[in-house]
Structure formats: C-alpha cells, structure tokens
C-alpha positions in Angstrom: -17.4 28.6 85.9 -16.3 31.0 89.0 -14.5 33.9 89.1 -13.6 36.0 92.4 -14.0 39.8 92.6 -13.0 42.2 95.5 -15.2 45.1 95.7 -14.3 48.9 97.0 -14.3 48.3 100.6 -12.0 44.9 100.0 -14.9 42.5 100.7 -14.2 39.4 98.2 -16.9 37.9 96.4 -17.0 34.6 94.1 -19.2 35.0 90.7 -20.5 31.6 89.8 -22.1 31.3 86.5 -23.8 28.0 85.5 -24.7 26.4 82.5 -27.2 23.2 81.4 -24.2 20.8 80.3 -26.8 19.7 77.8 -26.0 23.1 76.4 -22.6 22.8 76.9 -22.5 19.6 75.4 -24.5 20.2 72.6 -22.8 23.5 70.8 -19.4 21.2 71.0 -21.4 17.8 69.1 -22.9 20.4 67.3 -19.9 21.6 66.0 -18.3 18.2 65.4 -21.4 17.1 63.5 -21.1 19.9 60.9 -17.5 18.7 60.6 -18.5 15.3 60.2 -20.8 16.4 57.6 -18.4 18.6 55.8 -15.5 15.7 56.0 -18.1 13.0 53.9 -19.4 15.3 51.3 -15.8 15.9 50.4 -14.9 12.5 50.1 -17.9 11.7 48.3 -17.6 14.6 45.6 -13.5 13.6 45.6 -15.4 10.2 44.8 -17.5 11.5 42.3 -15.0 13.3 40.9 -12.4 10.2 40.4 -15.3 8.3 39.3 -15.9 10.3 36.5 -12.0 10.7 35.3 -12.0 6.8 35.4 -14.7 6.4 33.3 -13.3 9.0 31.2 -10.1 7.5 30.7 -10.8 4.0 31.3 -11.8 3.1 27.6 -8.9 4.2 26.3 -6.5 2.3 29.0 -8.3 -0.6 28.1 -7.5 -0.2 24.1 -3.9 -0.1 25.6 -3.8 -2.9 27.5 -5.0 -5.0 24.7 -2.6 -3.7 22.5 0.0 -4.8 24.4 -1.5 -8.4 24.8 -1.6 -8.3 20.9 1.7 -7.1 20.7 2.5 -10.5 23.0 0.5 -13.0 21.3 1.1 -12.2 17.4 -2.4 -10.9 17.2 -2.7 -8.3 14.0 -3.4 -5.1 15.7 -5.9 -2.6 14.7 -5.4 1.2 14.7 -6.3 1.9 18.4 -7.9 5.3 17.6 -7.5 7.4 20.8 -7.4 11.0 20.2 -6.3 12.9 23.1 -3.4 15.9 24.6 -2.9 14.5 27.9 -0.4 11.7 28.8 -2.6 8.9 27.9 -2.8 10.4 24.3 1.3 10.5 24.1 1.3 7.0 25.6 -0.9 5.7 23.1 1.3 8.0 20.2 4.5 6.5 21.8 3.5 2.5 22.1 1.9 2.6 18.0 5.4 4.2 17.1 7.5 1.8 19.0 4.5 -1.4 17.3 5.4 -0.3 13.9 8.9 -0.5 14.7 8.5 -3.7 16.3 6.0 -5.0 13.2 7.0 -3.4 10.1 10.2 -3.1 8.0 11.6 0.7 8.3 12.2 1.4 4.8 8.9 -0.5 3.2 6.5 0.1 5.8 5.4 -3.7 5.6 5.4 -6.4 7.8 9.0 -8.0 8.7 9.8 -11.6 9.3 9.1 -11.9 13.4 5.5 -9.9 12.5 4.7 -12.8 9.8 6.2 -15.5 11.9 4.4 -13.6 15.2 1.0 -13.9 13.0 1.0 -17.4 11.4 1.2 -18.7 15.0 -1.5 -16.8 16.5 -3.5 -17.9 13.3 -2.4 -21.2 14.2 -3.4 -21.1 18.0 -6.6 -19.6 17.7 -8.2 -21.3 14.7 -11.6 -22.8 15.4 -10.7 -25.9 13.4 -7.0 -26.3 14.3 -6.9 -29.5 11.9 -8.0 -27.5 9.0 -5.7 -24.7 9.1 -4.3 -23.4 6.0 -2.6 -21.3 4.1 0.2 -20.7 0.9 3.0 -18.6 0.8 4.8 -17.1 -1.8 8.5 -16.4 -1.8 9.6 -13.3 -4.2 13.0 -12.8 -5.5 14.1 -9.8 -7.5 16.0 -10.7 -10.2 18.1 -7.5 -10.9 18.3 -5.5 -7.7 22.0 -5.8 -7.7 22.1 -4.5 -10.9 19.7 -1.6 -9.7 22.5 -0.6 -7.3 25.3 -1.1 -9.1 24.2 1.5 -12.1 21.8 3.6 -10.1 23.6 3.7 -6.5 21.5 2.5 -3.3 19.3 5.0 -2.7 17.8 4.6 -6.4 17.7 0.8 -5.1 15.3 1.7 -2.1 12.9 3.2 -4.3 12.9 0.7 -6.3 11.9 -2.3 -3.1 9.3 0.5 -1.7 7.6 0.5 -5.1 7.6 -3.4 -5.3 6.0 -3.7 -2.1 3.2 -1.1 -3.4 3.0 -3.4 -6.4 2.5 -6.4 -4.1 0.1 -4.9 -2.0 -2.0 -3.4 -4.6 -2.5 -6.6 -6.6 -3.7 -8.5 -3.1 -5.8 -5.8 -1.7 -7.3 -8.0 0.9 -6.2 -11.6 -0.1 -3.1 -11.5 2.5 0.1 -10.0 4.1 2.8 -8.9 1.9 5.8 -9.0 4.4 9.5 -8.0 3.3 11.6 -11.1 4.8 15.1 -8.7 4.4 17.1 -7.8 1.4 15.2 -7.8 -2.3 12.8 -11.0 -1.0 9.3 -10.8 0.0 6.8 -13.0 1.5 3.3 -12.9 0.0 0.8 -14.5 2.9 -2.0 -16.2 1.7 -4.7 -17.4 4.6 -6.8 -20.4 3.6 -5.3 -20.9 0.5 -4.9 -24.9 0.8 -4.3 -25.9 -3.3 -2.3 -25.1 -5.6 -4.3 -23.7 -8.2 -5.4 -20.9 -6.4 -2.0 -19.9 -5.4 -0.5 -20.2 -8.5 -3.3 -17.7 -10.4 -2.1 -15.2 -7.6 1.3 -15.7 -8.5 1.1 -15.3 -11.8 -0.7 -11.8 -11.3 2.5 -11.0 -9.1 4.9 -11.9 -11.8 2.9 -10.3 -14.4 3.1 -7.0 -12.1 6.9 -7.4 -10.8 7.9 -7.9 -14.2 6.2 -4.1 -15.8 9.6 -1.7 -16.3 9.8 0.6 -13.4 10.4 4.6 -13.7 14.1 5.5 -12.3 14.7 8.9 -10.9 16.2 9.8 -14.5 13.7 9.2 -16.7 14.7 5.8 -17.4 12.5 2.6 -17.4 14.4 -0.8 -15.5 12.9 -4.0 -15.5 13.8 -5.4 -12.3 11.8 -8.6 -12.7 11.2 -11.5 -10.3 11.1 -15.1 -9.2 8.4 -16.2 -7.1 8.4 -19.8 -5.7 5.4 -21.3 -3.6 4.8 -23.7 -0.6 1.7 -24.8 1.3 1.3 -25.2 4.7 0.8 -28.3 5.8 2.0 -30.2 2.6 5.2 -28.8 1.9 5.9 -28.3 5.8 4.9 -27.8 9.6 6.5 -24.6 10.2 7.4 -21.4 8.2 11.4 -22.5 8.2 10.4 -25.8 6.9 8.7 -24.0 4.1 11.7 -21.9 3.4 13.9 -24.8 2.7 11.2 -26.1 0.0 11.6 -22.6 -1.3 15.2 -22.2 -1.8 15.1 -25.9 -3.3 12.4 -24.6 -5.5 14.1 -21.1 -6.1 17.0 -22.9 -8.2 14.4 -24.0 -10.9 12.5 -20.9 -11.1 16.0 -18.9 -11.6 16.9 -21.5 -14.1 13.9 -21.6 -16.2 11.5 -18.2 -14.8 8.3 -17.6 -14.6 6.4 -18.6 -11.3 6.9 -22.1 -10.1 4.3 -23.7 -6.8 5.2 -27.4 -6.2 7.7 -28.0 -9.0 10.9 -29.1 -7.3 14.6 -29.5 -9.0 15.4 -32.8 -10.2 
C-alpha cells in the first residue's frame, strides 16, 4: 500500500508500507473459515433439531396413515390413541369424527350397511384359509316399531332402536358386529359361525332379549318384539345380497308363524 505526502517546504514523498501476503491472506481464509464453521454447525443443529420433531411426530403420522389405509380396505379400525394440541392432534380428532361418520349409523352409534359390507370383504380377502371362510348372519325385524311411532311420535321411536341395539350388543359382547342395515332392521355378524346350531342358540338369546317390554318415556312398558331370520355364508349364498334374498324369503315364515327361524324356507 502507498500513500504520497508533501512535507512543509513542498518536497513530495511516497509512504510505502508492506505486508507478508501470507498475512494478508491468511486474516481473510481466517475469516471465511470461522464462517464456514459457523454456516455447518447451524445446519447441523437445524438438522438435529428436525430430526428430533420427526421422530417426535412421526409415530403418530404413521397411526394416520394406516388409518386411512383401513378406512380403504374395510379393515375394522382401532382407536388410534394420539393425544396431542398441535395440528396433528386436530387431524387425528377430525379424520375419527369424519370414520364414525363414514362407519357407523348417526342415531345408533353402530356399524351401517357399507361398514359390514366394507368388513365381510376384508375378512374375506385376508383370511389365511380363503376356502374355509365362514360366518352366519342374522337379520332382525321389529315387529311393532310402526306402532311405536304411531302412539308415541318419532322421537319416542329413536329411543326405542338405540335401546335395541344396546340389547343386541350386550347379549353378543364379543361374538360379532351388530350393524343397523336402515330403518327398524339389524344385522347381527357372526364370524366363523359355519352351522346352524350355533347360530340358532344365538338367536334365540336375541329373541328372548328383543322380546322383554321396553320402558317408554311415560312410564309405560311396550313390547316391540322381533323377527330374526338366519343365513350362512357360503351355503345359503356367495355374497351378503345373496344372503339377503334368502332372508326376505325366510322373513315371510317367521312373520307368519314367530319365533326365530335359520334355514327354514316358505313352502
């Protein structure tokens, strides 16, 4: 570096100063080292710091993402148990709200047709032994619901089907499903029940319990009664619509005559 200078009696003079460039050179790589430095342990505690939020959150994404593949397939799906205040937590709040209104009938709280129909197929698909799958199901038909609304009004009538799906589910516990398939019928589900015998014991304890008077808002005691038909999959048919037209030809002799009927068709 050189700088001139003019002294008092106007005489010029240059002032050099020199410097070692490996000086020069090394305050600047000096400099850009630390930078350097500084630059990867912020990416690497950014790194760190991701790292952890994934594993932190991770677990529960994954619980999502195989609800959703359950929600697909027709697998049953289990409670998924995430408890958290951030937007994960409301995403897991929001998707189990819009499964039960996917799965479940509104007013009942049990399963609906598509969730039964949704199930039996998985079931199905997934068995282990594909040529032994089996099960029965159980078609129930109130016998006086009409009646129920007619003298008690509608809203008397929806107490009455959310207390006969209690009654269902209480007397299977954990035999099967206990769907409502719309109006004042309900499916009973019964996985690898393949004879009759068995099926018809169960239905008997659903008559037995369908048919017990049931307490009105009022004070009054109604007997609403019902008729429960049977069918076995594969016997009576391949599919669940199959079985329901073995049902309904079933249905007319069980209205006609009561009690619970399984493989007893109209002559």
């Amino acid at each position: 570096m050189a700088q001139i200078y003019r002294d008092a009696a106007g005489l010029d003079w240059v002032a050099v100063v020199a410097l070692p460039r490996s000086d020069f050179s090394g305050a600047i790589n000096s400099g850009v080292y630390k930078s350097l430095y500084l630059g990867l342990l912020v990416i690497l505690l950014a790194l760190l710091f991701g790292y952890a939020i994934l594993r932190w959150a991770l677990p529960d994404i994954r619980k999502l993402t195989l609800a959703v593949r359950s929600i697909g397939s027709g697998r049953p799906l289990e409670k998924l148990n995430i408890d958290r205040k951030d937007e994960i937590g409301e995403l897991a709040e929001s998707f189990q709200e819009m499964e039960r209104h996917l799965r479940t009938d509104r007013l009942t709280s049990l399963l609906n047709r598509d969730s039964l129909i949704a199930q039996i197929e998985f079931r199905r698909r997934t068995d282990v032994e594909p040529h032994l799958f089996r099960f029965a199901v159980l078609f129930v038909d109130l016998d006086k619901f009409k009646q129920v609304n007619d003298e008690y009004g509608h809203d008397e009538g929806d107490r009455v089907l959310i207390e006969v799906g209690l009654r269902l589910q209480n007397v299977l516990r954990k035999e099967g499903e206990v769907p409502r398939f719309g109006g004042d019928e309900f499916i009973v589900y019964l996985p690898g029940v393949a004879d009759e015998e068995s099926a018809l014991a169960i239905s008997e304890k659903i008559y037995a319990v369908l048919n017990k008077p049931i307490l009105m808002s009022n004070g009054e005691y109604f007997q609403v009664g019902a008729s429960i038909v049977g069918a076995l999959y594969p016997a009576d048919g391949l599919d669940l619509e199959a079985l329901l037209k073995v049902a309904d030809k079933r249905m007319y002799s069980v209205k006609k005559f009561g009690g619970p009927a399984f493989s007893v068709d109209p002559e």
